[in-house]
Structures are given as C-alpha cells and as structure tokens.
C-alpha positions in Angstrom: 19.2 -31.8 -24.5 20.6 -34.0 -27.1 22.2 -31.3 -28.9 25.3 -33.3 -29.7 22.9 -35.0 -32.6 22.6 -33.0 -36.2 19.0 -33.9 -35.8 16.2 -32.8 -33.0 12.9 -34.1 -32.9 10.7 -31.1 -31.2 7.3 -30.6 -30.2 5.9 -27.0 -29.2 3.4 -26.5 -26.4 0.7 -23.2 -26.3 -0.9 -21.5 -29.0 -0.1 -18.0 -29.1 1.8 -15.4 -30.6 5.3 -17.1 -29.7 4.4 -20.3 -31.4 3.1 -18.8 -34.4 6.5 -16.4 -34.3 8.9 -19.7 -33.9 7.2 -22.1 -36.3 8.4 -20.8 -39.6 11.4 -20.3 -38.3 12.3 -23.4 -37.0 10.9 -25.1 -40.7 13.6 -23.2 -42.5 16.3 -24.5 -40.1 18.4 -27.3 -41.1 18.1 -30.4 -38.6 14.6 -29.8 -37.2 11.8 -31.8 -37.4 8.6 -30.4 -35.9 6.5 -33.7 -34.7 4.0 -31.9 -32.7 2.4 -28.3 -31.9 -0.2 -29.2 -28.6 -2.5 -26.9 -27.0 -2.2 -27.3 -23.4 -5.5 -25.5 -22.7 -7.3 -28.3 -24.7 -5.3 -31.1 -25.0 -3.9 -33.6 -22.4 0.2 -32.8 -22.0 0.6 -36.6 -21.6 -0.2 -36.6 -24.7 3.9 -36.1 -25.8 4.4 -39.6 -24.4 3.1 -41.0 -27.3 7.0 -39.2 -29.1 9.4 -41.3 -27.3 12.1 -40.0 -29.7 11.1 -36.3 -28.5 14.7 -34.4 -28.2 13.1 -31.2 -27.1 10.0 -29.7 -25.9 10.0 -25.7 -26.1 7.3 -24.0 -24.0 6.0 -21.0 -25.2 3.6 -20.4 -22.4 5.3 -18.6 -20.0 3.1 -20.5 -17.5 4.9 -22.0 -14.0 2.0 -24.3 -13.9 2.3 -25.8 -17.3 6.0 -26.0 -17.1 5.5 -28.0 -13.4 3.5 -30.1 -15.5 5.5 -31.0 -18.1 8.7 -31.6 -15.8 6.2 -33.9 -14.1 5.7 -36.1 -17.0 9.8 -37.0 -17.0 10.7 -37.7 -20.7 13.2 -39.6 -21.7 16.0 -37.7 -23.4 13.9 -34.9 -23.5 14.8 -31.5 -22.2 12.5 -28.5 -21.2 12.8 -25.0 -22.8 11.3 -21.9 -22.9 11.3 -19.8 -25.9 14.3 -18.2 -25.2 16.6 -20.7 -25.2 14.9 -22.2 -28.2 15.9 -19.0 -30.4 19.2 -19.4 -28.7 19.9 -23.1 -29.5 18.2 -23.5 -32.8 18.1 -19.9 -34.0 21.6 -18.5 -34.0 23.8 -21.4 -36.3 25.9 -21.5 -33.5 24.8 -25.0 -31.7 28.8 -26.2 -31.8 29.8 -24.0 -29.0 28.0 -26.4 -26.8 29.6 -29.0 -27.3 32.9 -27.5 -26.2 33.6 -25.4 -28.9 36.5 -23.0 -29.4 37.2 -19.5 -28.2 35.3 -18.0 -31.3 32.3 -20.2 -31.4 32.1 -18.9 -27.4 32.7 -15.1 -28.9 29.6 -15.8 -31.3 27.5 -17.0 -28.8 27.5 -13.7 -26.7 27.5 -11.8 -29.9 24.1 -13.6 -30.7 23.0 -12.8 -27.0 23.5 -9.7 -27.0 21.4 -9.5 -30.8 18.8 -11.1 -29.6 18.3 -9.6 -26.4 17.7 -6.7 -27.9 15.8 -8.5 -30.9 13.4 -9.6 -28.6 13.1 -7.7 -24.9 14.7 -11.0 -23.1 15.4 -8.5 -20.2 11.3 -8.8 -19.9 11.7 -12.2 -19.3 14.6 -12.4 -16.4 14.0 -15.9 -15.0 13.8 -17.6 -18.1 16.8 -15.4 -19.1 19.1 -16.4 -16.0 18.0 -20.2 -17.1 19.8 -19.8 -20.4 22.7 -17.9 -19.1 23.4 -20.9 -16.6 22.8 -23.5 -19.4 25.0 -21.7 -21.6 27.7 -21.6 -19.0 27.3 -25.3 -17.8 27.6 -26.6 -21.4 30.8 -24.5 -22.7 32.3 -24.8 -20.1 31.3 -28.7 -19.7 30.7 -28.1 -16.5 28.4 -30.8 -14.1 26.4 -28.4 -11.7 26.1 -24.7 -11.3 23.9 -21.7 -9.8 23.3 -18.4 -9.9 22.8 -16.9 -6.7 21.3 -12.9 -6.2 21.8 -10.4 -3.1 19.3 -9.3 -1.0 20.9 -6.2 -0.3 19.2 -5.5 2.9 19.9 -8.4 4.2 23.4 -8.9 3.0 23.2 -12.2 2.3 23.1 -14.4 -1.0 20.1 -16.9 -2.1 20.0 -19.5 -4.9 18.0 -17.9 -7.4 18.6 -20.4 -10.8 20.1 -23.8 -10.2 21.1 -27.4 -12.0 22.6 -30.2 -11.1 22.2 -29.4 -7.1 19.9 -31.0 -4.6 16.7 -29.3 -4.2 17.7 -29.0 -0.5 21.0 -27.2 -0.9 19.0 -24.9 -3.5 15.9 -24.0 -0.6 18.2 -24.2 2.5 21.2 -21.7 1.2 22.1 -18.6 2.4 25.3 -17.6 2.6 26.0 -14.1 4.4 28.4 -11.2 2.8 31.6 -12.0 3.0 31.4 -15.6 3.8 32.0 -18.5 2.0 33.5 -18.6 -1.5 30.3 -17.0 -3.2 30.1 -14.5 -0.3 34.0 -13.4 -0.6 33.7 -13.0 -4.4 30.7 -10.6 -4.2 32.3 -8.7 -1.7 35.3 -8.4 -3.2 34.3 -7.9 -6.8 36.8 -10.6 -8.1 36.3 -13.9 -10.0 38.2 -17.2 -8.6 39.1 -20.3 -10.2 39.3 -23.0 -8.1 41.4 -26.3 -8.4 41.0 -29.0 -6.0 37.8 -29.8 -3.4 36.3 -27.2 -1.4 37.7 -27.0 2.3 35.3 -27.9 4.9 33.7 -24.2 6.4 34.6 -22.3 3.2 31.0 -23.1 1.8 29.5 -24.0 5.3 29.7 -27.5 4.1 32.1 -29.9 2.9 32.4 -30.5 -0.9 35.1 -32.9 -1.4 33.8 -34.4 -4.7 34.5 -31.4 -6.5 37.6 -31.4 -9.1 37.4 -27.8 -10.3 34.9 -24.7 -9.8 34.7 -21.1 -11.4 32.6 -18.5 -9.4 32.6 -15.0 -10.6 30.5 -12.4 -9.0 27.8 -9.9 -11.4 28.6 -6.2 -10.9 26.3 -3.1 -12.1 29.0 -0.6 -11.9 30.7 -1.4 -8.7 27.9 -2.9 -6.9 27.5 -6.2 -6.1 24.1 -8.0 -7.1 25.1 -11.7 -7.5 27.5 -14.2 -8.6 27.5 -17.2 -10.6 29.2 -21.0 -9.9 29.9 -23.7 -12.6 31.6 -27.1 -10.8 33.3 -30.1 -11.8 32.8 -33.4 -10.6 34.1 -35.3 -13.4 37.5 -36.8 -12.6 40.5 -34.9 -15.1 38.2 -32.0 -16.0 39.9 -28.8 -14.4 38.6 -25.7 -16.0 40.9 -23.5 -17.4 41.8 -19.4 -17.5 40.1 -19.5 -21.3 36.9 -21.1 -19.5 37.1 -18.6 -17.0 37.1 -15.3 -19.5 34.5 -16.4 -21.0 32.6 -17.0 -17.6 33.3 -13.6 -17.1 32.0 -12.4 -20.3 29.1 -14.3 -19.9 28.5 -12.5 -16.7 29.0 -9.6 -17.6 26.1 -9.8 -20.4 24.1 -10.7 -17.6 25.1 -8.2 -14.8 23.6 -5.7 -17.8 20.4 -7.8 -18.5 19.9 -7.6 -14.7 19.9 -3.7 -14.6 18.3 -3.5 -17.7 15.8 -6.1 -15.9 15.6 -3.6 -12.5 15.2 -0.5 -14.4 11.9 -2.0 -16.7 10.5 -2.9 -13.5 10.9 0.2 -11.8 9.3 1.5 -15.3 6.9 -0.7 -15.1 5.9 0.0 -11.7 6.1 3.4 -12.1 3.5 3.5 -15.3 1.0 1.2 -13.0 1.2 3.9 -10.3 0.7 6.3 -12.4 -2.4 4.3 -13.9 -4.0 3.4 -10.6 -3.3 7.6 -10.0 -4.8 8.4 -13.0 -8.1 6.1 -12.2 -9.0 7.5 -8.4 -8.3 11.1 -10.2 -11.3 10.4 -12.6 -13.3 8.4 -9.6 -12.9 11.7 -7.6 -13.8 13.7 -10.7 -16.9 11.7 -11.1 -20.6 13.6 -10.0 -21.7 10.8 -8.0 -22.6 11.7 -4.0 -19.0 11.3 -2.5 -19.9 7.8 -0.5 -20.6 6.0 -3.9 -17.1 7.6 -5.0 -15.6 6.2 -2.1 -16.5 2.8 -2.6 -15.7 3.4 -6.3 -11.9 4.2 -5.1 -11.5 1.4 -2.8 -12.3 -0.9 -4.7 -10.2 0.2 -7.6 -7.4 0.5 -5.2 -7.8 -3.2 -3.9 -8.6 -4.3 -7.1 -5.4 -2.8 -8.6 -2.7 -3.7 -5.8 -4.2 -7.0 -5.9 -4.7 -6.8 -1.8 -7.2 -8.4 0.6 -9.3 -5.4 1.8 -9.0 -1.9 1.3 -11.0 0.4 3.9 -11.7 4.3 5.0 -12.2 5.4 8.5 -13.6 8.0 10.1 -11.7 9.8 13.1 -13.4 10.5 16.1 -11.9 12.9 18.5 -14.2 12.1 21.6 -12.4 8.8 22.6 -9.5 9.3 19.6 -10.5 6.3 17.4 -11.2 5.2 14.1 -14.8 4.2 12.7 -15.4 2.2 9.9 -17.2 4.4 7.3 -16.4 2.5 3.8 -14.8 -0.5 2.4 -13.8 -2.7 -0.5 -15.4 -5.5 1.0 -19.2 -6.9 -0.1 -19.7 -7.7 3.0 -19.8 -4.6 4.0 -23.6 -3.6 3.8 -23.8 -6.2 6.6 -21.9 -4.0 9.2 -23.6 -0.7 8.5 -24.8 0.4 11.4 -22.1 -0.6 13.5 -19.5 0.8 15.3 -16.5 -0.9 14.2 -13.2 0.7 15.4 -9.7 0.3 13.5 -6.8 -2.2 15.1 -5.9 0.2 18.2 -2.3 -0.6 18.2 -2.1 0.8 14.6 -4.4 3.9 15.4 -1.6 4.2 18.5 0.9 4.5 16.0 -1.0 6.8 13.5 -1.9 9.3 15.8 1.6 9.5 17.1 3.5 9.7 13.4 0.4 11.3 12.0 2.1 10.2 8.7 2.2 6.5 6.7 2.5 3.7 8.6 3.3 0.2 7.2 4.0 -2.6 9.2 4.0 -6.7 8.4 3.7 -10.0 10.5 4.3 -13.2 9.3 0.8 -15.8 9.9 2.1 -18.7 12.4 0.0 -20.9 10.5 -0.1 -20.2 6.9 3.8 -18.6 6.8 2.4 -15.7 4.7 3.6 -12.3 5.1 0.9 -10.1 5.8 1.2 -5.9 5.6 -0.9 -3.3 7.0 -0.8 -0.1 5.4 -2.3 2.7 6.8 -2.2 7.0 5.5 -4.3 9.1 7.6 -6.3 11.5 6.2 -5.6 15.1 7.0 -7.7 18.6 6.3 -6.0 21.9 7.0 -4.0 20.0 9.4 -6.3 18.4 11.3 -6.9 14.6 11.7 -10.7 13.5 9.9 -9.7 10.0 8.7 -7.4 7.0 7.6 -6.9 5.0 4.4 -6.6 1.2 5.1 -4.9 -1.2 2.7 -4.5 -5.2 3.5 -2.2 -6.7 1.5 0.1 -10.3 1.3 3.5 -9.9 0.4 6.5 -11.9 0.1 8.5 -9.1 0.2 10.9 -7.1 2.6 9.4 -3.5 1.5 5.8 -2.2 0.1 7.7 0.8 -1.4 5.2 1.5 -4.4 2.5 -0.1 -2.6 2.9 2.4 -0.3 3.7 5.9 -1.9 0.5 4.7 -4.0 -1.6 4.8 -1.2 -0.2 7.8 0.5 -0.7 10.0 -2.9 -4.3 8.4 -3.1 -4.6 9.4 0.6 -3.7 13.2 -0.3 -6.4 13.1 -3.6 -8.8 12.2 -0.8 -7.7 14.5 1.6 -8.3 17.4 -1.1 -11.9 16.2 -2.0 -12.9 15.8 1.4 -11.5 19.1 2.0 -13.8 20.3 -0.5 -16.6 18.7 0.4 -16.1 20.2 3.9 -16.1 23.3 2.8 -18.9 22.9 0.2 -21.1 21.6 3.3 -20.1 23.5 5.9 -20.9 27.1 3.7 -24.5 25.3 3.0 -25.7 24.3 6.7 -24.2 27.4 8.2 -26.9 29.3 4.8 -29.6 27.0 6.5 -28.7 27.9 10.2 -28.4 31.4 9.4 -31.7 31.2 7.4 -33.3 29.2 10.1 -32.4 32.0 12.9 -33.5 34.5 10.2 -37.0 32.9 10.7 -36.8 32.7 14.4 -36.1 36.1 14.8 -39.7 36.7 14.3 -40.7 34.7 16.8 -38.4 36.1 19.4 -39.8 39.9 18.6 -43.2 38.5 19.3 -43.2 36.7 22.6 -44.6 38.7 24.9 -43.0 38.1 27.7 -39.5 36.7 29.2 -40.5 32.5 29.6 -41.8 32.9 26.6 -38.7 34.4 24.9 -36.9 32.0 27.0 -38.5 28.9 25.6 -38.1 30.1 21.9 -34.2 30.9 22.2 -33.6 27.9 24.3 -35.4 25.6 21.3 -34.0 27.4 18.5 -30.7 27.0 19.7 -30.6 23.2 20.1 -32.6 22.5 16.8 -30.9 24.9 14.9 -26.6 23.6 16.4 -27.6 20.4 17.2 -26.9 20.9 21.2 -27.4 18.4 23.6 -27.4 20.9 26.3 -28.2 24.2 26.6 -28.9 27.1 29.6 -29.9 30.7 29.3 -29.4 33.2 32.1 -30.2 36.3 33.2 -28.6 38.9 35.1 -29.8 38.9 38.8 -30.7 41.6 41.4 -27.3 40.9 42.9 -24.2 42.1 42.0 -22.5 39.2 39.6 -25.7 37.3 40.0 -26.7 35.3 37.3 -30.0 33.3 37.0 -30.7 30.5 35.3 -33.6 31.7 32.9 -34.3 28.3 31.0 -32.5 25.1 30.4 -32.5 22.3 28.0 -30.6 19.0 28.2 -30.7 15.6 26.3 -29.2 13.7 28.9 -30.5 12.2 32.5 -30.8 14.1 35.2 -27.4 13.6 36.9 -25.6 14.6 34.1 -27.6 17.7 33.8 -27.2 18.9 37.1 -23.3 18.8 36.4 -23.8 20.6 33.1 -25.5 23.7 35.4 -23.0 23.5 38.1 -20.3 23.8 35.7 -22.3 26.6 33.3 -22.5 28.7 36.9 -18.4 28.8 36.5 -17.9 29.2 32.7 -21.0 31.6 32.5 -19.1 33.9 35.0 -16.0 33.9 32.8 -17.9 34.5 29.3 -20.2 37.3 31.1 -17.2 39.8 31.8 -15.9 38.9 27.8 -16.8 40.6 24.5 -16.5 37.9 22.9 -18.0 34.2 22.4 -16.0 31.6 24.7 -15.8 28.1 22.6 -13.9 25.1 24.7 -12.7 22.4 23.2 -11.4 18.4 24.4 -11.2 17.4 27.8 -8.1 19.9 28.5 -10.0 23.1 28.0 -12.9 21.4 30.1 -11.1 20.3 33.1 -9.9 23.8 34.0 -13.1 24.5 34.8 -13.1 21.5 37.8 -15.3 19.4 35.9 -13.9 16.0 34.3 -15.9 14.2 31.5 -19.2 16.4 31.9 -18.1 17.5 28.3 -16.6 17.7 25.7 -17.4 21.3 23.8 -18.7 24.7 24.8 -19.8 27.5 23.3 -21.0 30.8 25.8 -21.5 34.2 25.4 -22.2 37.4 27.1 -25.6 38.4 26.0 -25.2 42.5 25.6 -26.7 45.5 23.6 -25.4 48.7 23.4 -22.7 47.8 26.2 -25.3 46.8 28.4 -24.9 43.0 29.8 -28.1 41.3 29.7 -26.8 37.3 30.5 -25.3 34.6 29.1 -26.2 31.9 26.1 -24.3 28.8 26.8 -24.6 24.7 24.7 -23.0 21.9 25.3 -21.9 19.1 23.4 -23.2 18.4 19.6 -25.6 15.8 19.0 -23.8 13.9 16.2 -26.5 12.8 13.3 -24.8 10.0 12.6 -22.0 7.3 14.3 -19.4 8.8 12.1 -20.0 12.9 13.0 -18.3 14.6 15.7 -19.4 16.3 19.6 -17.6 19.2 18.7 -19.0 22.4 17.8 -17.4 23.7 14.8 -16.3 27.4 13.4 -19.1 27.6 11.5 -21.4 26.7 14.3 -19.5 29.7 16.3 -20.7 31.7 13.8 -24.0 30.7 13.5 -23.9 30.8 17.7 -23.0 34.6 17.7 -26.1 35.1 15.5 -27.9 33.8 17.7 -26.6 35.5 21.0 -27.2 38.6 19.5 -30.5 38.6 18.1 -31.3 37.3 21.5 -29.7 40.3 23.3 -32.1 42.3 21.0 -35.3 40.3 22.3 -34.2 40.2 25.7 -33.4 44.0 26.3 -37.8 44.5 25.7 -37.9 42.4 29.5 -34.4 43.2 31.5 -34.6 47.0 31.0 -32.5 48.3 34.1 -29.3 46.0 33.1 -26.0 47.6 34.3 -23.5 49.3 31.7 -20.4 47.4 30.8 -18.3 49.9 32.4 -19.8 49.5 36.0 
C-alpha cells in the first residue's frame, strides 16, 4: 500500500451496509479520492483495471471468493484490504506510524485499536483482524516478512495461521512441535526474543541465513500459550531494536485479548445455535402430527442445521442385536421403505458395548476429507429401542457441540418415544383385554373340550400375536400332560421342536402359581433347546387350587420389519387374562382334576 503518498486513489468493492458505513467517512477525510464504488455481484471485477493509478482497493464483502478474485487480477501498486484495516489506515489520523514513526505515533496506534475494536466488534471478524495486526507490525517495525502462527493444543504443535512475505510452501508445509524451534521455545516458555544475526541451521528445522534481524514473541491468555508472532529482516543494516520489540509486545498483547475475546464469542455463538437447534426439535416433538412425520420433521432439521450429509433413526432389534433403518433425512428415502437396511456393524459393536455416544472419524483416501460418524442410542427405562445417526464432514480434531447436540436431541427423543410407548402400550393391552372380554362368551358356550380347545388356541394367537401356541391338559397319569390343541406359523420341523420343548417348560410352569415368561436365547437354552425361540409365555391353568393344564405361546409375530419377537409386560398381562378365563371354561370338561396340594 502506497501509504507513504499524502494522496490515495481508492475504489470500494460490494454493496452493503459496510460500504454505505465507510463512504461518508472516507469523503470527509483529507487525502482520499474515491474513483470507484463496484458491485461485484453485477459487475465484472476486472473492471478496476481500467484505474491504473488505484492505491487501494478495500473489500467490504467479507467473501474468500471475491477476495481470491481480486488478488487474481494483480494490480499494480495496488494493495488489498478488508474493511478493517481501511478504518485503521484511513480512519484513525494516525497513517505516519507506518512509515516508521516514533514511540508515540506507535502508542496511538494501539490506542486507536483498542477504540475501534470495541467501536466495531473486530473480535467478530478474527482473520481479517490477525491480517491487520501482522500489517501493522510489519510496517512499524519496517520489517520484510512475518507470521502469525496459532497452537493446536492437542496436538502441541504450532501452524501458520496469517503470513506475508513467505513462500506459500513454508506457509502450508510448517509445523513446528512445542518446544522446538525458535517459535516453539518462545511459546513454551512464555518469553519474547530478539534476534540478531541469521538463524542457525536446526533451530527453525531449516536454514535461514539471509536473515539480518528477527523479533518473535509468543500470545498469552493468562499464562497459556495460544500462539506467537515473527517479524524478520532481510534488508542489509536494519537490526530491530528493544523500542521495536515493546511495541511488538504491546501489539501482541492487544491481540492475545482479541483472540480470547474471539474464542469466548464463538463458544457464545455456538452455544445460542445449540440452544436454537434445541429449541426447534422441542417444538417438532411438541407438534400433533403422528410421531413418523415428527421424525422426519427432526432429522431433517437436525441435518439441515449442523450442516451434515445424512441424518438417520434406527430401530433396535434384539433378535439378532442390530439396527434397522426406520427414518431419515434423506429424499431418497421413500425408495428403501420396505427394506431391511441394518446400521454399519462395527459402529452398532461399539454402541451396544458403551451403550452411550459414540463419535468416530476417518479420513477419505481419495477426497482427503475428514468424515465423522456420530451415533446416540436411544434408551427407554433403560432398555435399548434405537439409535440417532448423524454424517457429518469436518476438518476438525473434535465434534464437541456437534455432538452434545445430538446426544440432548437423542434424550428429547428418548422421552417422546417413551411416551408414545406408554400411550400405545395402555391402548392395545384396552383392545386385548376388550377382545378376551368378547371371547369369553364364546368360551362359556362351546359345548364341549375341542371345541373349547379351538376357541382359546385362536384367540390367543390373534389376540398376542403368537406364532406358536399349545394347550394341554392334565392326563390320567400322574404328571401327565396332554397336548389338547396346537397352533404354529412355522413348518413342520420347527413345530415339532416347539412341542418337544413345551413338554419340558409346560412341566416347570404346571407346578408354579404364577405365569413363566422367557426371554433371549439365554433363558431358552436352559431348557436344551438352541434357536427354537426366542420368547415364552406358560402358565398353569388352575381354579380354586385345582390344576387343570398349561397355556403356553411362542414367539411374537412382529407387524412390521421394525417390531420385536418378544412378548412384552403388557402382553403378560393380557396372557394371564387369558389363562384364567380359560381355567374357568375348562373346569365344565376336566371335572376330576387333582388339588394343588396332592
């Protein structure tokens, strides 16, 4: 920037609210001559060509794109600036301390950061921010190159984060550990060198002979380390001095404060667009619309809102302990229904182990793009029903809102469905109860025991949804009992194993007072039998302490792809309804059953 001259041609780019800010406020300053305002939505940018006497461009768009664009069109004598720096430069009355001003006009400069950066938020704007501090430092200081480099403090190393005057190559390709190096030493110490002389070979991993002086001088927020920045000399006699170095200092501290004032408006900021996204799947969930439409409703809003790829809900199914698709952000969705699609099984491994969040990234082999899988499972009353799925692509080392996002999102939905469980479960077991209320008509008026036999074993598979079911009687012999009727969904083979198993279980729930309800292939296999089943319910069938026989189903015939084989508490409810209006019908035909007590 040819800011040596009392006289600056400029020309604004963008229309906006910046521009119209600046304008009047650059006419009133002495030594500016607006030659052009451009609209870079509308008109060509090559456009400034046509101002070969262009000192300064200032960019009010606060677009990456636009400002590639206008680097690309390399004026001469022309320099680049955001807003920012234009209030800085043109703004304050202080333009002499760049040209190697005195103590003072240094002191007036960081008096008129500070003013302004609180004027005007520049803390909102860090990049563009760091851009200025480093110009200002390069210039009073006359200084050739410099950098501002930031810690990644989980990695413990330090990355070129602002840069001028260095080849793009050093700027992508450096990172210097903790510790190591000149940069490295002054962060982890905490203490500002000046250097006289060329850098040694190794202290900066490379050799920098052409250097004649350098200041580095490390940014602390409180006593931790977050960065440091480097001015250098190159120009032969120019050896920076202990007056160029305070005000270095000075000038980073200034920014060490816009830095945490930076960090804590963005944990602000991502703090109110949690809450936000919250506060939307609240009123989703709130919404009387059947609960699938409200779940496609909150997936998308999620997606939507953490700008990820795909957002998705699963169903868990304890019969082979998977994951099936049930809802998704995706329009292609519809396409699938119908389908059994199961979630990644290496994730679902992990899930049911930690039963709490689980977030884990790759890196794509051909794209380079960090990808991260985020996934909450869903639990009600402490069992496992489902799992929230979020894609996202992040260049980051952490998803730390992402994540507690989804996992509060995950515990909303946990509470609805648990509602919804509820709310259903207390209607079909007032249906399955009304249902048996009906059939107990039918079972006063059979008139004899097949008959009776036929109506209990139908009612009992229509009204619990059994896939298998067998009815027995007491036989002549002592612990005798007779299969009475039976009822199965499955082929013949299987069938027979359901009987031969019922013969064992039947025995156990015949000398109980209560119903018998197995559960997962545990419970099942101590009966002998492997994968014949996976629930029971069977009860003694008794009246006034007389044993009649035994009700036993197997297995729940899911309605859908998404419901469960397992019989629930409700349906053992319903079941010892069932059992003991059939006790009542059967003690008309098995008069001479034994007392309990024998």
């Amino acid at each position: 920037m040819s800011l040596r001259s009392d006289e600056h041609n400029i020309a604004i780019v963008g229309i906006n609210q910046e521009t119209a800010a600046l304008f009047p406020l650059l006419l009133d300053t002495h030594g500016v001559r607006i030659v052009r305002i451009l609209n870079h939505e509308h008109e060509d940018l090559a456009m400034l060509k046509h101002h070969p006497d262009l000192d300064v461009v200032i960019d009010t768009t606060n677009d990456a794109e636009v400002n590639a664009r206008l680097r690309a069109l390399q004026l001469n004598n022309a320099d680049i600036v955001g807003s920012l720096s234009a209030r800085i430069f043109f703004l304050t009355g202080k333009r002499e301390i760049l040209r190697g001003g005195s103590p003072a006009d240094r002191e007036s400069v960081l008096n008129s950061l500070h003013e302004i950066r609180q004027a005007i938020l520049l803390s909102k704007n860090k990049e563009e921010l760091l851009k200025l501090i480093l110009n200002v430092a390069i210039r009073s200081v006359a200084a050739d190159t410099g950098s501002i480099m930031l810690l990644d403090s989980e990695r413990r190393y330090l990355t070129i984060e602002i840069a001028d005057g260095l080849a793009p190559e050093i700027v992508t390709s450096t990172a210097q550990r903790l510790g190591k190096g000149i940069a490295g030493k002054v962060v982890k110490e905490g203490r500002p060198v000046l250097l006289k002389g060329p850098v040694e070979q190794g202290s900066e991993g490379r050799g920098r002979r052409t250097l004649i002086s350098s200041i580095c001088c490390p940014f602390l927020i409180g006593r931790d380390p977050v960065g440091a920045v480097s001015v250098n000399s190159t120009t032969p006699g120019k050896e920076f001095t202990e007056s160029d170095l305070a005000f270095i200092k000075q000038l980073v501290g200034f920014t060490a404060d816009v830095i945490r004032t930076s960090k804590e408006f963005e944990r602000s900021a991502r703090s109110a667009f949690s809450q936000s996204l919250l506060e939307s799947a609240r009123s989703i969930i709130a919404l009387e619309y059947p609960f699938e439409e409200r779940l496609n409703l909150l997936l998308l809003r999620a997606v939507n809102s953490l700008s990820g790829e795909i957002c998705n809900y699963y169903t868990y199914n304890r019969d082979d302990q998977s994951f099936l698709l049930k809802a998704s952000s995706s329009f292609k969705f519809e396409l699938l229904r119908g389908k059994r699609l199961k979630f990644n099984a290496q994730l679902s491994r992990k899930v049911l182990e930690k039963r709490k969040t689980v977030s884990v990234d790759v890196v794509d082999k051909v794209t380079g793009q960090r990808k991260w899988y985020v996934a909450q499972p869903i639990l009600v009353e402490g069992e496992l029903v489902g799992l929230l799925f979020l894609h996202l692509i992040r260049e980051r080392a952490e998803l730390g809102m992402e994540t507690e996002t989804i996992k509060k999102i995950g515990d909303m939905l946990a509470d609805e469905l648990s509602k919804n469980l509820q709310l259903e479960a207390s209607r079909v077991k007032s249906e399955k109860l009304s249902a048996i209320t009906e059939a107990s008509y039918d079972l006063a008026s059979a008139r004899n025991l097949n008959e009776l036999a036929q109506v209990v074993v139908s009612v009992v598979c229509l009204v619990l949804e059994a896939q298998n079911c067998v009815l027995r009687v007491r036989g002549k012999k002592e612990g005798q009992l007779d299969i009475l009727d039976s009822f199965s969904l499955g082929s013949s083979q299987h069938f027979k194993e359901i009987r031969e198993l019922d013969d064992r279980i039947a025995r156990e729930a015949f000398g109980s007072s209560t119903a018998l309800a197995l559960s997962g292939v545990r419970d099942i296999t101590k009966y002998g039998a492997r994968e014949v089943c996976t629930s029971v319910l069977s009860m003694c069938l008794q009246v006034d302490g007389r044993r009649l026989g035994t009700l036993s189903i197997y297995d729940k015939a899911a309605v859908d792809m998404f419901g469960s084989s397992d019989f629930t508490k409700s349906d053992k409810d319903v079941f010892v309804n069932v059992c003991l209006q059939t006790a009542k019908a059967l003690s008309r035909f098995v008069p001479l059953a034994v007392p309990a007590g024998s």
